[in-house]
Structure formats: structure tokens, C-alpha cells
N, C-alpha and C positions, 0 to 999 in steps of 0.2 A: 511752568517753563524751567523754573530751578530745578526740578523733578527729575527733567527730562537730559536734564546736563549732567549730574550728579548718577542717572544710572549711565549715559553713554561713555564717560568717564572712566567707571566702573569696570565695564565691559572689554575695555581697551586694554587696563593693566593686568584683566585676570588671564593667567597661563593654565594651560588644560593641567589636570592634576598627575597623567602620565608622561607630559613633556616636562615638568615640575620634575617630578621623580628620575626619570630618565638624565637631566640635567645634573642635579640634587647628586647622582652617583659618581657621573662623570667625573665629575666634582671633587670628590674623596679619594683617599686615599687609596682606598680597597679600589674603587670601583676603576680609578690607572691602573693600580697592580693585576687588576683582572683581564684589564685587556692585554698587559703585557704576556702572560700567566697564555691568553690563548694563542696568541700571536708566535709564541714559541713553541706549545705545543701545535698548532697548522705547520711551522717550521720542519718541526720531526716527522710529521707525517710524509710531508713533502719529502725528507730526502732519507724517511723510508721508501717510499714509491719510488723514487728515480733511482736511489743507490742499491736499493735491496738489505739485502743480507750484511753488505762491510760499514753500513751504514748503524744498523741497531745490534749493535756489538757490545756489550761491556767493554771490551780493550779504545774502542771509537770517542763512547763516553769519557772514558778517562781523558781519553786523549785533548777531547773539544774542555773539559775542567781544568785539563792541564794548559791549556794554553790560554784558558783565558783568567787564568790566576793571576799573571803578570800585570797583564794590563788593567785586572779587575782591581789592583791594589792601588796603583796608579788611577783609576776611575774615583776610588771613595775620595784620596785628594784630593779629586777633582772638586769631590764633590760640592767640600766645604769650603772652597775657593769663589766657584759660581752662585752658593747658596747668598756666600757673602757679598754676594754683588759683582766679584772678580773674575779675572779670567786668567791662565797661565799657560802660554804654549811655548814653555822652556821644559817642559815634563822629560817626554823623549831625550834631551840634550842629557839633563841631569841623570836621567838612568843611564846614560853612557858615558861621564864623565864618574860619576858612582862607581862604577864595574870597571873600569881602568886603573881609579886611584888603589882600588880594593886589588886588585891583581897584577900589581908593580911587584917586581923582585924582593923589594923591601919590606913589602908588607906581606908576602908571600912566606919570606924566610922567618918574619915575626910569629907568625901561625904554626909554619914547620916546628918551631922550634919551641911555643910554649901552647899555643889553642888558636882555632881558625875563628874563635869571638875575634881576634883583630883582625880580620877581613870583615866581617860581618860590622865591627862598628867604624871601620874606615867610611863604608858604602852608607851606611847611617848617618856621619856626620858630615860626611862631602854634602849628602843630600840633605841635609837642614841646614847644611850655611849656604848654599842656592837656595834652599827657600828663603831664610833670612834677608841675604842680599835683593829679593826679588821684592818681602815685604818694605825693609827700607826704604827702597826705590818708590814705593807705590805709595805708602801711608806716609814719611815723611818727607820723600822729595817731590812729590804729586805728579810723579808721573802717570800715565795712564796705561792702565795693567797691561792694554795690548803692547805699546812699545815696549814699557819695562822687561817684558816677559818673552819680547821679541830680539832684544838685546839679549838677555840671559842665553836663550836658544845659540845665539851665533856664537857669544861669550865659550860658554862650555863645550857647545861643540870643536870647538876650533882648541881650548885647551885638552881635550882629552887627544885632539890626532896629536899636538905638539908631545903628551907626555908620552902614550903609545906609539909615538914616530910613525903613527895611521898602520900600525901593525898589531892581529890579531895575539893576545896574550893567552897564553895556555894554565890553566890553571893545575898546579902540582900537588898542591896538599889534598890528597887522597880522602881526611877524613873529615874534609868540607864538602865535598860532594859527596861522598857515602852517607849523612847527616841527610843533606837538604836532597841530593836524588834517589832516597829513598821512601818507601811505605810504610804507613800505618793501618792496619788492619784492610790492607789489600787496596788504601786510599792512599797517593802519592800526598808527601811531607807541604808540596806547593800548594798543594788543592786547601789543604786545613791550615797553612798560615794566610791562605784568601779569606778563609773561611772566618779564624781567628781577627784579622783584620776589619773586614764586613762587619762582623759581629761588635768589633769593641766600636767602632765610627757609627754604627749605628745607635748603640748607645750613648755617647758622646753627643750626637745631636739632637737626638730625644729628650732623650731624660737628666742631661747635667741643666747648668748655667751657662755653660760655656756652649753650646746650641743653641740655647735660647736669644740669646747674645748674637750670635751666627743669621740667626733669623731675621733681628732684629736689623743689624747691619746692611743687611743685603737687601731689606725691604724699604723702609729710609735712614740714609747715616746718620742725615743734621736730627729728627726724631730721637734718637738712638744716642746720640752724643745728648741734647736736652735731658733725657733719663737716666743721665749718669754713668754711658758705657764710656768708655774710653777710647772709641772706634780707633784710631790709629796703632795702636796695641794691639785690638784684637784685629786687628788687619795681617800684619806682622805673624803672628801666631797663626794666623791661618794658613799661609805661604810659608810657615816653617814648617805648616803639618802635612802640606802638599810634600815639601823635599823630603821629609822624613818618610813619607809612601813611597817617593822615586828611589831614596833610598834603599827599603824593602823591596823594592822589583826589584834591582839591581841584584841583589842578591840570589833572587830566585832566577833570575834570568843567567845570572854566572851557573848557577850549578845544573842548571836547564840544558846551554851550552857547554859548560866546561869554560867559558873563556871571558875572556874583560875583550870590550875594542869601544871604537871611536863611531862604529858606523850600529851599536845596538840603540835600540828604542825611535827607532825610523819612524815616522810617522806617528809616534805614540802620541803626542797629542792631540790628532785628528778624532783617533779612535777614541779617547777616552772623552772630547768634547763629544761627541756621538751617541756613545754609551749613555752619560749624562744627562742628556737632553730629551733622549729614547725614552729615557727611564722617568721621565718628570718632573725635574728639575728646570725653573726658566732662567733662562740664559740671562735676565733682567737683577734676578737674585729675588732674596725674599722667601723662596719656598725650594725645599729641594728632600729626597728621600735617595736613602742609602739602599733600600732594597729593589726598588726601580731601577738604581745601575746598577745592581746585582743583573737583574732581568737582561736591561740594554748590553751588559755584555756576553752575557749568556745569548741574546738573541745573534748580535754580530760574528761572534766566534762561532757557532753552530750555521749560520751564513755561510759564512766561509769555507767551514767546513763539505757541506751539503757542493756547493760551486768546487771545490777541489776533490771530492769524491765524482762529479759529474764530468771531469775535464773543461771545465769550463776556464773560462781567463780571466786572469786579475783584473783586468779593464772593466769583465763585465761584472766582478765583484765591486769596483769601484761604481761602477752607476746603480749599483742595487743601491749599495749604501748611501750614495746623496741621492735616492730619490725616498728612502725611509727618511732622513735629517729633516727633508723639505716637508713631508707631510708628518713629522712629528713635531714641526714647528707651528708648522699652520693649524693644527688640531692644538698646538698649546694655545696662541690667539685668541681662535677660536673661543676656546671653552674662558678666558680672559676676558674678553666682550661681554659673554654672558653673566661671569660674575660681576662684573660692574655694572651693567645693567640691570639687575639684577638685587 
């Protein structure tokens, strides 16, 4: 009788050795990135078939790299925001309140007259002391990152029409945009500080302390505090590394445009929680990869792209994009279940 229990048991917990594996990959790293990897190339096919010829261009490419530089930088901020458990949807405000401060007359005449590094770190430092104030908020006043970070949004927003008097600023210094809108071996200047960017965030959460840390934070805090982190610091430090990336759009985005205003980075924190999320990062924290939004923005911006080469309408690019959100959420679940049961 024991016999009989002890194999039916048996029989119950064992998973076929190909659902194992199939699982097993899902699972991995590689085996997310893999899917992202075809997901985007079925994308290019696609709007090679429908678009033709203006579609697989080299000048097209650039084009879809170029623009998803901006929010791609913005994305990695994201990144290590969400990893940590957090969320920030003041992103958008701060790259518009960034590119304002940075192309006021004053700081316009300080570049003219010795180097355009003072726009470049005006846009740098607006946007880490909005990250700052947002970690503040969140690790020592306990706020909860949605409001804090919903505050922030209206905060900045509303400062930058007050300092731009909601009027588009024209940028004058000639050899801040000859710098940042120009090329590198036939590769625009935005695309390689995405690139440059990606690259250093990915290492940062990989392979420092301070990733590991990240990790740790976002998967349990009180855990994480018991082993000696210091969660409320490195809370802080993360929302200062988000503003410091709003920062760096902002920049790319001025010389993208040519201009500072009140009304840039519209939406940007939609897209970049999207990217995010696409890419494999759960929204709960705990786990997140820099080269997964690489993907997810790579996937949205070529979206986009493919719908505006089609004549198609923003609406219907807005319902493409919440119904990828919704099943890149429910495939995160999903594959969640499993490892816990598991």
C-alpha cells in the first residue's frame, strides 16, 4: 500500500523532460532575449512587406536608432528604478524641465561665451536634483513612489512653462548642435551616447556592488536592510541615477530639436514603463535587464515607425502598444507561477 502511494506521488510531481527544458529557457536570460531578438525581427519583416523599399533603407534605420536614443536613455533609468522595486513617472517632466533650464538666455550666453559643457551640465544637474528630491520623498519621507513621482510630474511640469512662459526656446550656440547633431563614422553622435549609456547601466548592474544591491532592494528591502544594505540610500541613488538619464535626454533631445520647451518628453514615461516591462524587467522589482530595454525600445520605436510609414494613426499605434503591455505582463505572471511552483 505504501508502495502504491509513494509511486503515485511520484508520478504527480514529475514534469515531462521537454516542458522542463522549454520552461528552464523561458526562464533565462537568453532565452527572454531570444524572444525579444524575434519579435523584432517579425517586426522588420513586417514593415518590409507593407512599406517596401522606404522601409529597409539605411537612412530609415538611422532614423528609427535615432529616435529611439532619447527615450532609450531614459528607459535604462527606468530601469534601475523598477529593478529596485520603484517606479517614476515624473521622467517626461524632468527631461522638459532639463532642456528649458539648459536653454534660458543665461545659460545660453555662458556656452556662447566660454563652452556649451554649461548647457550640457545645467541639463545634468536639474535632472539629478529631480531625481534626488523624488528619492527623498520616497526612502525618507515614505512616500509611495507612485504619488511622490506623481507630484514630481506636475511639480516640473508646471515649473518649466512658468520659466519658458510655455514658449518654445531656440537654441543659438551653433557648436552645441554641430557636436551632438552630428556623426560618427556615418553613425549619428545620439545613437553612440544610447549606446555609450546602455553599455556603462549594463555594467553597473551586472557586475558592480551597486547592482547587486539593486537587486537585492527591489526583490526584498527588510531582507536587504537585515544584510547590511542601507536600502534608504540606495533608494535615493537610484532616483538620482533615473534624473541623471532625464538629464542626458534632455540633451539629446535639445539638439535633436534645436530647442528647450515645457511641452518635450510628453508621454515619456509611458513609453519608457513599456520598454521596461517588454524588455523583462517585473514591474514588482527584484529582477530587471538593461538589454531587454534595449530590445523593448527598439521593438516600440520600429512599431511606430512601421504604423507611420503605413499611414496609419496614433490611436491605432496606441492600441498596438497596450495590447503588447498587457501580454508582456501576463507572459511575466505567467512564467512567475511557474517558478514558484517550481
Amino acid at each position: 500500500m505504501s508502495e502504491d502511494i509513494t509511486t503515485s506521488s511520484t508520478q504527480e510531481t514529475v514534469t515531462p523532460p521537454a516542458a522542463q527544458r522549454s520552461t528552464s529557457l523561458l526562464q533565462t536570460g537568453f532565452g527572454r532575449n531570444l524572444g525579444l531578438v524575434i519579435a523584432l525581427v517579425l517586426l522588420c519583416i513586417v514593415g518590409a512587406v507593407t512599406a517596401g523599399d522606404t522601409f529597409a533603407t539605411g537612412a530609415n534605420v538611422l532614423t528609427i536608432l535615432r529616435l529611439a536614443a532619447v527615450i532609450g536613455v531614459v528607459s535604462v533609468g527606468m530601469t534601475f528604478v523598477i529593478t529596485g522595486g520603484g517606479i517614476d513617472l515624473s521622467v517626461g517632466a524632468m527631461v522638459a524641465l532639463a532642456s528649458v533650464w539648459a536653454t534660458t538666455l543665461a545659460t545660453q550666453q555662458l556656452a556662447a561665451d566660454y563652452h556649451w559643457i554649461f548647457m550640457v551640465t545645467t541639463a545634468l544637474a536639474v535632472g539629478a536634483a529631480c531625481g534626488l528630491v523624488n528619492g527623498l520623498l520616497v526612502a525618507y519621507g515614505k512616500i509611495v513612489p507612485f504619488i511622490a513621482t506623481l507630484a514630481m510630474l506636475a511639480a516640473a511640469r508646471g515649473l518649466a512653462e512658468i520659466i519658458s512662459d510655455r514658449k518654445t526656446q531656440i537654441i543659438t550656440v551653433n557648436s552645441f548642435v554641430d557636436f551632438f547633431g552630428g556623426s560618427l563614422i556615418g553613425v549619428p553622435v545620439l545613437v553612440w551616447i544610447f549606446v555609450l549609456v546602455a553599455a556603462a547601466g549594463w555594467v553597473i548592474l551586472n557586475r558592480t556592488t551597486f547592482g547587486r544591491r539593486t537587486f537585492a532592494v527591489g526583490g526584498n528591502a527588510e531582507a536587504a536592510r537585515l544584510a547590511g544594505i542601507k536600502v534608504q540610500r540606495h533608494t535615493v541613488a537610484l532616483y538620482v541615477l533615473a534624473g541623471l538619464c532625464c538629464g542626458i535626454a534632455a540633451v539629446m533631445l535639445m539638439a535633436r530639436t534645436t530647442t528647450g520647451s515645457s511641452t518635450h518628453g510628453q508621454l515619456y514615461e509611458l513609453d519608457a514603463i513599456a520598454a521596461v516591462v517588454i524588455g523583462g524587467t517585473l514591474l514588482s522589482g527584484g529582477r530587471g535587464t538593461i538589454v531587454g530595454t534595449v530590445f523593448g525600445v527598439l521593438i516600440f520605436t520600429t512599431l511606430n515607425n512601421v504604423f507611420t510609414l503605413n499611414n496609419l494613426s496614433i490611436s491605432a499605434q496606441s492600441v498596438a502598444k497596450g495590447a503588447i503591455i498587457v501580454i508582456a505582463v501576463l507572459l511575466q505572471q505567467r512564467l512567475a507561477r511557474r517558478t514558484t511552483s517550481s
